[in-house]
C-alpha positions in Angstrom: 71.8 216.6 69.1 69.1 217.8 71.6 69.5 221.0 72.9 67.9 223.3 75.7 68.2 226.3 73.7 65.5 225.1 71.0 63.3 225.2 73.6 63.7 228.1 75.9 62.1 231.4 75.2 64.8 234.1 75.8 61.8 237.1 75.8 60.4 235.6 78.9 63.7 235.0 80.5 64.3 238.4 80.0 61.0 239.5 81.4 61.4 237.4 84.1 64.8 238.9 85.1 63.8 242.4 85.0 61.0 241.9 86.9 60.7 242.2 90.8 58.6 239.4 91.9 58.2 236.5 94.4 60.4 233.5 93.2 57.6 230.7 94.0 53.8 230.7 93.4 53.6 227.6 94.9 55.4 225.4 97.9 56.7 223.0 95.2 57.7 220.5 98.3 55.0 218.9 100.4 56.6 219.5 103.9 53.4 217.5 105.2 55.8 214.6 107.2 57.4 217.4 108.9 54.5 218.3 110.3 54.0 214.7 111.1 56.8 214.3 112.6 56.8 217.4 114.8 53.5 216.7 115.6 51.6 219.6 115.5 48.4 220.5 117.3 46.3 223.3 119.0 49.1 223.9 121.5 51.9 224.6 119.2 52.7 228.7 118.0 54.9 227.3 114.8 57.6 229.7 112.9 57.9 229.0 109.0 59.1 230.8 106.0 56.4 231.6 103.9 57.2 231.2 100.2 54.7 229.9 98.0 52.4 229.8 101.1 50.8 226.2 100.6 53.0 225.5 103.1 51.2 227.4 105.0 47.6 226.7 104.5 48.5 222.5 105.0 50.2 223.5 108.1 46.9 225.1 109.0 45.5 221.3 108.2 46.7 220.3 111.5 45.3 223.2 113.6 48.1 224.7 115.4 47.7 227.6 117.6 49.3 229.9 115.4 51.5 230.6 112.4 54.1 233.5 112.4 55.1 233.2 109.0 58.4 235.5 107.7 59.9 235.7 104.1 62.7 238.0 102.9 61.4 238.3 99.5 59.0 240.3 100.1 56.6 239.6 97.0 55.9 236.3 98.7 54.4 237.6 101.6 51.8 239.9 98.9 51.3 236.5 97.4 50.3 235.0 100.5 47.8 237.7 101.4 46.7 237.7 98.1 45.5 233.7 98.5 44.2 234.7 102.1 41.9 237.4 100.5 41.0 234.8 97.8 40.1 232.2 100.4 37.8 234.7 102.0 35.9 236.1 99.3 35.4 232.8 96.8 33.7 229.7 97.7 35.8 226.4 97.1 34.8 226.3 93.4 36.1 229.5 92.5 39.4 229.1 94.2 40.1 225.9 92.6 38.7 227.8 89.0 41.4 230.1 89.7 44.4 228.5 91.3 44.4 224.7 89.8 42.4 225.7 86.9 44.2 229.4 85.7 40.7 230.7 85.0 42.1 234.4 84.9 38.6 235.7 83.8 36.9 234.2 87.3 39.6 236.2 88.3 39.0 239.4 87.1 34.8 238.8 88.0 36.1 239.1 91.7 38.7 241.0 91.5 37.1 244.5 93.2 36.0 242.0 95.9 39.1 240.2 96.8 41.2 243.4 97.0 39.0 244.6 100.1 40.5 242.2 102.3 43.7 243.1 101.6 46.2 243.4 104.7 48.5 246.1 103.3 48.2 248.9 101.1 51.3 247.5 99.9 50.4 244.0 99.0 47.2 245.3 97.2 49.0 248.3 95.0 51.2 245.3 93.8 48.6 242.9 93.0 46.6 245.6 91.4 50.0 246.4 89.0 50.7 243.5 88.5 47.1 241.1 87.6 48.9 239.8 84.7 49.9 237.2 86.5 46.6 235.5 86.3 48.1 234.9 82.6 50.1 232.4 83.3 50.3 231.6 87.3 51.5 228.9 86.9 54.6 230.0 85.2 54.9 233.2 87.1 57.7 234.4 89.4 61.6 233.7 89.0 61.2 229.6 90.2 63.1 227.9 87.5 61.6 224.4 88.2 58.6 224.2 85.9 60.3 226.0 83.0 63.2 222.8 83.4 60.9 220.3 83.8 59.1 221.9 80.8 62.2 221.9 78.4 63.0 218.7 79.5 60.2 217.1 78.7 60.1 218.5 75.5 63.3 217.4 74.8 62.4 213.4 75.3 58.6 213.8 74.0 60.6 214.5 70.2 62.8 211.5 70.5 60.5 209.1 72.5 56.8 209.9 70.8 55.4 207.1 73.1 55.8 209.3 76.0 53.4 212.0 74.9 50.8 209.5 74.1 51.4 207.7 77.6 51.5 211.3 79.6 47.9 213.0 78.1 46.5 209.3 78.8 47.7 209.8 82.4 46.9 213.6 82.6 43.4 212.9 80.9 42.2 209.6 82.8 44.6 209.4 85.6 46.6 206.5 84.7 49.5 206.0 85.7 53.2 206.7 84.1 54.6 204.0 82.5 57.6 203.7 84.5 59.1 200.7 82.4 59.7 203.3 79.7 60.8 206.3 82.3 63.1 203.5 83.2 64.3 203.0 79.7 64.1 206.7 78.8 67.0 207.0 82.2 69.1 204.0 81.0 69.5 205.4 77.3 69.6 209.2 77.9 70.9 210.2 81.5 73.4 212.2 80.0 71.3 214.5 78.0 68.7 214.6 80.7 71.4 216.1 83.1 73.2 218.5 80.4 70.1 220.5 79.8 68.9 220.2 83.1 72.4 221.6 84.0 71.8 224.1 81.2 68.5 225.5 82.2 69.9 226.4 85.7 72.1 228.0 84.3 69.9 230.0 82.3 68.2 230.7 85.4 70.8 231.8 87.9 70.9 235.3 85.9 67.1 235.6 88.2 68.4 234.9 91.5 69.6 237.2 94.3 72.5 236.3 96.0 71.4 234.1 98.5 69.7 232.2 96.1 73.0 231.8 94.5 74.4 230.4 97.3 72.6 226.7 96.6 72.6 227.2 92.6 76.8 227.5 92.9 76.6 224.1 94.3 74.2 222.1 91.9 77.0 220.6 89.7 76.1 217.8 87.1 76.5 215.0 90.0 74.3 216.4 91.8 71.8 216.6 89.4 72.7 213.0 88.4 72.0 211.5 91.6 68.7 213.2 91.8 67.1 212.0 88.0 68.2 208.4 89.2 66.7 208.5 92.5 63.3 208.7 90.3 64.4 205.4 89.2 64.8 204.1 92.2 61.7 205.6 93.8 59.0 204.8 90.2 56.2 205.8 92.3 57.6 209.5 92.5 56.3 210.4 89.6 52.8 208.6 89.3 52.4 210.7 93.1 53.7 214.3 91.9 51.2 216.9 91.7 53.4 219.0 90.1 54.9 217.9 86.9 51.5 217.4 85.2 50.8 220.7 86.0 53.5 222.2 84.4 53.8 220.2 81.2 49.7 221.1 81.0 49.3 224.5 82.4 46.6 223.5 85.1 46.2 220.9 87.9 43.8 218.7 88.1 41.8 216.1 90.2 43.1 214.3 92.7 46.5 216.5 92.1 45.6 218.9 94.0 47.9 220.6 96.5 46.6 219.0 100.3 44.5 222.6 101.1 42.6 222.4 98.5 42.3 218.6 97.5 38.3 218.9 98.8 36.0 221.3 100.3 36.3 220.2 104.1 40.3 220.7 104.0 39.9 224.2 102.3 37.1 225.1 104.9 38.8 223.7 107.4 41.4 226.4 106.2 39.5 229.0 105.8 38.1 228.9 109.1 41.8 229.5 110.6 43.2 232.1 108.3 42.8 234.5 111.6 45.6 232.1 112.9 48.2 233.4 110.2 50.7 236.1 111.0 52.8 237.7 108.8 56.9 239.3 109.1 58.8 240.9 106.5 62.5 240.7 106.6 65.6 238.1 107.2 65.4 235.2 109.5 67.1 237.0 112.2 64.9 240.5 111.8 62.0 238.0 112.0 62.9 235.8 114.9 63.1 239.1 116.8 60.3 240.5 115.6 58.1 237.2 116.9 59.8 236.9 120.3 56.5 237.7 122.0 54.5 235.1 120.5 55.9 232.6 122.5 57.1 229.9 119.4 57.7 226.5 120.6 58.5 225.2 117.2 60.8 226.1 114.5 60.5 225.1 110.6 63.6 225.8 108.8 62.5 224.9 105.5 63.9 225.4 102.4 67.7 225.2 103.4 67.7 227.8 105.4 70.8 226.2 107.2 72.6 226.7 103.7 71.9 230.7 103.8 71.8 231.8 107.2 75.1 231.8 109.9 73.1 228.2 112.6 74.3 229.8 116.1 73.4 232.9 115.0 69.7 231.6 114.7 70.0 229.1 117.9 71.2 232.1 119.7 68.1 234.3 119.0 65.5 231.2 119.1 67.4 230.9 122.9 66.3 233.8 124.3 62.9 232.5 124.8 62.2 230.2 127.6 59.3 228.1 126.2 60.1 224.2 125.7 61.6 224.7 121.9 61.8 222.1 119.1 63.8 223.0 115.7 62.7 220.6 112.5 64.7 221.2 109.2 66.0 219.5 106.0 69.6 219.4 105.3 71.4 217.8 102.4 73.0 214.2 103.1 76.3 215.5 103.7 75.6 217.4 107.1 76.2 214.8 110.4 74.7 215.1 114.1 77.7 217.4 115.0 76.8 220.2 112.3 74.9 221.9 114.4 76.5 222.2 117.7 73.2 223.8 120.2 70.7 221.1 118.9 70.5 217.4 119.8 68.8 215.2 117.4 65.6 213.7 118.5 64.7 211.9 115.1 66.5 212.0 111.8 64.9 210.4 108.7 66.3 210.2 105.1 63.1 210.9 102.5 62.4 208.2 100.9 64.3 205.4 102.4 62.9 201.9 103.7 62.6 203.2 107.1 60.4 206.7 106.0 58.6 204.2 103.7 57.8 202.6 106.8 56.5 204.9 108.9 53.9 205.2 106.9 55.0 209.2 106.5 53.8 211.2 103.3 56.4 210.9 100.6 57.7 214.6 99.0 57.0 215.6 95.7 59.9 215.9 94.2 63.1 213.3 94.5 65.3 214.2 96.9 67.8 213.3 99.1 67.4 215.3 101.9 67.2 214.3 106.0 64.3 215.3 108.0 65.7 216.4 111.3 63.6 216.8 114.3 65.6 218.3 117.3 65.2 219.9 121.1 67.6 222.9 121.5 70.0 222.6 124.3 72.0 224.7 126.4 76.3 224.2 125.0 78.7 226.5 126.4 80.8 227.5 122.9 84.3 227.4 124.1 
């Protein structure tokens, strides 16, 4: 009988719970089409949440005016100025030693260096508590999805040797996955794919605030079901994801890169709009506030913000400015065209379908089934 909890290191989840940290260190979804879609450009002053910024610094990939960026976790906001004083002290090499490769003594060699570009006292007191990160980025913060997709692996790599041998060929020559035997591996062991899945979140939800909680609550086994088989419905998932690799390996590597830093002329290109990047503590609402004066004409709701935070309440705020407004967001499957009463849909795609497929739009990293909603806020009177 396979089992989760041969796998799972309880000192670490212990750690990890006592310690007050940002829950991503990086954007683990490429939100890339929704830029697409919305198309952004030098005219557009864009709202986002800021999380494990690479959402961010690809935004920045398509040039926008400017970036008010907001997170209420605090700790990601310190990681994002963090990677911003990174960006402006190392050349691309050393970033990419750092941040794909977890080279913790490059590091330390610039560490005096990076902290002088600091923009708060209080980001840099926490960074300078807290360097043992560099340990093991990629598995810091309270994120739960590389320790899963660790354990899970695990799991099958015992019982299906031929696995290993096929990942470290891909990892090492970039080959593909065989997807005949991910296919195989799905038909003959859903079931314990999804119970330790299953049991890993549920590990995890003892890390999460409340509002985390919120989405966890509602991540039953059929849930999780339908996501492991859209991987066989969608084999070229896997062979595209920039992520797993890294996590069953401990680094990226070449031509997995997150977009920012997949070559020198997109991280300069970065780099050279960093100045662009504004950055709000607090809630959604205390944020939307706090930006009223930078004149936002488009709204990123990312990470199922619609699932946390009360929708009028944020059209209502988000209407007090006059500009020409567009919202863009993913929702689950289940919300229609009436869930949200002020906005009227202007494009709605479903990731991963024919018709996303065929608009030639970047796919996301991870199997989903989420919509990608692009809509102009209107003017309803709420009888």
């Amino acid at each position: 009988m396979f089992s989760a909890l041969t796998y799972i290191n309880t000192d670490i989840i212990k750690s990890l719970w006592e310690e007050k940290t940002y829950n991503f260190n990086v954007s683990i979804e490429d939100n890339t089409s929704m830029y697409q879609i919305a198309k952004i450009n030098n005219n557009d002053n864009v709202f986002i949440k800021t999380l494990g910024s690479c959402n961010i610094f690809n935004l920045l990939l398509f040039k926008p005016n400017l970036i008010t960026t907001y997170d209420d976790n605090i700790y990601h906001n310190f990681l994002l100025e963090l990677k911003i004083a990174c960006m402006k002290t190392l050349n691309y090499n050393d970033y990419i030693d750092i941040f794909a490769n977890m080279n913790r003594e490059k590091f330390d060699e610039n560490f005096n260096e990076i902290l002088k570009y600091f923009q708060t006292d209080e980001a840099k007191k926490y960074i300078v508590e807290n360097k043992n990160i560099f340990d093991h980025y990629l598995y810091s913060g309270k994120q739960t999805i590389q320790h899963v997709i660790k354990i899970v692996f695990n799991i099958l790599q015992d019982k299906y040797p031929e696995l290993k041998d096929n990942l470290d060929k891909a990892y090492e020559n970039n080959d593909l996955i065989d997807t005949n035997l991910i296919n195989k591996i799905l038909d003959n062991d859903l079931e314990t794919i999804v119970s330790n899945i299953s049991k890993g979140i549920s590990w995890y939800k003892y890390l999460l605030n409340e509002e985390d909680l919120v989405i966890i609550k509602n991540i039953d086994e059929q849930f999780i079901r339908d996501r492991v088989m859209s991987i066989k419905q969608n084999n070229e998932i896997l062979n595209k994801n920039i992520y797993i690799f890294s996590y069953l390996y401990g680094k990226f590597k070449n031509p997995k890169l997150p977009s920012y830093m997949a070559s020198i002329e997109n991280f300069e290109l970065v780099k050279s709009q960093l100045h662009k990047i504004y950055i709000f503590d607090g809630n959604i609402y205390e944020a939307l506030l706090q930006t009223f004066n930078y004149n936002i004409n488009k709204y990123f709701m990312i990470d199922d913000v619609f699932d946390y935070y009360d929708v009028n309440k944020i059209i209502d705020i988000i209407q007090k400015n006059d500009t020409k407004k567009y919202i863009i967001w993913k929702d689950k499957l289940e919300h229609n065209d009436g869930y949200h009463a002020y906005l009227k849909i202007k494009q709605k795609l479903v990731i991963n379908s024919n018709q996303y497929l065929q608009k030639k739009l970047v796919l996301d990293k991870l199997p989903i089934n989420k919509y990608i909603n692009f809509a102009k806020i209107h003017n309803v009177i709420m009888l």
